[in-house]
C-alpha positions as CSV (number, residue, x, y, z in Angstrom):
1,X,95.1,73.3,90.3
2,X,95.9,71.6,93.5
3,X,99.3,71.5,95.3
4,X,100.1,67.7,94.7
5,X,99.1,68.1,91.0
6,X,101.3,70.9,90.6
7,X,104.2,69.6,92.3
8,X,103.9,66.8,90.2
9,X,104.5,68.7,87.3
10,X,107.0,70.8,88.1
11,X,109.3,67.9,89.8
12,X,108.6,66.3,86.5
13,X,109.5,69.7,84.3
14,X,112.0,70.2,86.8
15,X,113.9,66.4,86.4
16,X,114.0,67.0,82.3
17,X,115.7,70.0,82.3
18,X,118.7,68.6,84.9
19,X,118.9,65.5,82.9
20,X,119.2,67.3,79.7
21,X,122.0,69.2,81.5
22,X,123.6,66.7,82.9
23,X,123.8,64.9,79.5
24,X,125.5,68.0,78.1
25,X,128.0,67.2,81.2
26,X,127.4,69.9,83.2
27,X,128.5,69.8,86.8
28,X,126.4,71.1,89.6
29,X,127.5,74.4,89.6
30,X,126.9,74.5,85.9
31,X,123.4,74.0,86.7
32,X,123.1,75.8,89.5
33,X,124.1,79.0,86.6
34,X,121.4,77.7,84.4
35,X,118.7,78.2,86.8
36,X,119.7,81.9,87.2
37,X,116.4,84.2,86.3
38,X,117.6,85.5,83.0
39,X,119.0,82.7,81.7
40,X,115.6,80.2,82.4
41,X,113.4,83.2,81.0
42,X,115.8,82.6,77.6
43,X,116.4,79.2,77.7
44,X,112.6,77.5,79.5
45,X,110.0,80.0,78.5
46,X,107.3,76.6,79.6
47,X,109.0,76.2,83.3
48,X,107.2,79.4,85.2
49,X,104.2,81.1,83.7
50,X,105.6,84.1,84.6
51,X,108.7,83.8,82.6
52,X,106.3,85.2,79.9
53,X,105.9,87.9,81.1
54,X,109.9,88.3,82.3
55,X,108.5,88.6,85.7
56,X,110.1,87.3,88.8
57,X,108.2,85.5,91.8
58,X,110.5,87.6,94.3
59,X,111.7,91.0,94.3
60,X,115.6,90.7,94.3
61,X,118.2,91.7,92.0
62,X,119.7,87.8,91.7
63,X,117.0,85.5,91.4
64,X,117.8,81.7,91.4
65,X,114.9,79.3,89.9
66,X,116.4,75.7,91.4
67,X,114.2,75.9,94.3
68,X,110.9,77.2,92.8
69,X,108.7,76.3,95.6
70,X,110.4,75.9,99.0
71,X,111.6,73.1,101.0
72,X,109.7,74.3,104.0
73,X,106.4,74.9,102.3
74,X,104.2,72.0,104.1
75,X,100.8,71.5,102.1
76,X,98.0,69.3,102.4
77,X,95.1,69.6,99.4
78,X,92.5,67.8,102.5
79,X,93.2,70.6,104.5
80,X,95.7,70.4,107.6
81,X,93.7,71.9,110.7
82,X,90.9,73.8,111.5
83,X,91.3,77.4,112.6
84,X,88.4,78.9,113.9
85,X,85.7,78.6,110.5
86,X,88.3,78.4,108.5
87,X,90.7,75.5,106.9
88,X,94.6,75.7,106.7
89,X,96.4,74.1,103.9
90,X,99.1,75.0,103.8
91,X,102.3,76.5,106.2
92,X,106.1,77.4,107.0
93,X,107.6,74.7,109.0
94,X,110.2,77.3,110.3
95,X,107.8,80.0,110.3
96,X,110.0,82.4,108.2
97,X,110.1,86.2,109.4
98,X,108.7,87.1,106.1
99,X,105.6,84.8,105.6
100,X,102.3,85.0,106.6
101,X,99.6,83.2,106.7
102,X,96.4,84.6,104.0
103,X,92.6,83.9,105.0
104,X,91.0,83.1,101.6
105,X,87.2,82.8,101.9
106,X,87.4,79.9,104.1
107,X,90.8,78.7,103.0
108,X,93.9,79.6,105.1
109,X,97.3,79.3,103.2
110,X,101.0,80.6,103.2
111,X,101.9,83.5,101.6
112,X,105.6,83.2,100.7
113,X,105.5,86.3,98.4
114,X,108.0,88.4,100.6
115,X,109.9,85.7,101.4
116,X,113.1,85.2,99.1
117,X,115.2,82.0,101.3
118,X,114.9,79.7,98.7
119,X,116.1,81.5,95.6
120,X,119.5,82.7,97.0
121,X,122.5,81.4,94.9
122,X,123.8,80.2,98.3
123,X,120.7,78.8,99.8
124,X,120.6,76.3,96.4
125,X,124.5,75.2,97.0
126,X,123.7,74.2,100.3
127,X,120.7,72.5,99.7
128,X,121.4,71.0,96.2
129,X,120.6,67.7,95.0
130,X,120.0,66.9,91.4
131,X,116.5,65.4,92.3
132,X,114.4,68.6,92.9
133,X,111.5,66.0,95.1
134,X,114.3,65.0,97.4
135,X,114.9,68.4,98.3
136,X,111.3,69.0,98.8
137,X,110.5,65.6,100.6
138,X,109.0,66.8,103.6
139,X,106.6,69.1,101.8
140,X,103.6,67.2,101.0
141,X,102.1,66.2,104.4
């Protein structure tokens, strides 16, 4: 799967489940709740494979699933640069402390495994807007 087609998918999984919300009148902090770890595991076993296996992406104790995928991931499925023999695709515009870059083959892309900005309760509120791709504008390249 590339990057485009799945952010495609998940902005469009993503926009259902706030519009069902929202027609249940839920306010933003309402939703911001819903997309706690344990309650999207229960409640949207199809929105993260791994919610199958009650796994989280990150490490930490209070996990937050609004911002699966991270508004400073920058992608580009054609490739971005050339580094030596091999091919970026993919970076962190603010080249977070706890990223790195992975060689693949010939394929360079960010590893944001280690890195847990996005999914802090506080990080969402700040950053919050009902449409997930608005958030995430900048992304694709």
């Amino acid at each position: 799967m590339t990057y485009a087609s799945w952010f495609e998918q998940h902005a469009s999984k993503h926009k259902k489940i706030v519009e069902k919300l929202l027609a249940r009148g839920y306010s933003k902090e309402e939703i911001i709740n819903y997309f706690d770890f344990d309650n999207m595991v229960k409640e949207e076993g199809d929105f993260c494979l791994l919610y199958a296996q009650n796994k989280k992406c990150h490490d930490m104790k209070s996990l937050n699933c609004y911002l699966c995928a991270c508004p400073y991931f920058r992608f580009d499925d054609e490739g971005i640069k050339k580094v030596e023999e091999n091919i970026q695709y993919s970076f962190c515009s603010i080249d977070a402390k706890d990223g790195n870059q992975g060689v693949y083959g010939e394929k360079i892309h960010q590893d944001c495994s280690k890195c847990k900005v996005p999914h802090h309760r506080a990080y969402v509120e700040k950053n919050f807007d009902f449409d997930w791709k608005k958030i995430m504008n900048k992304c694709p390249l």
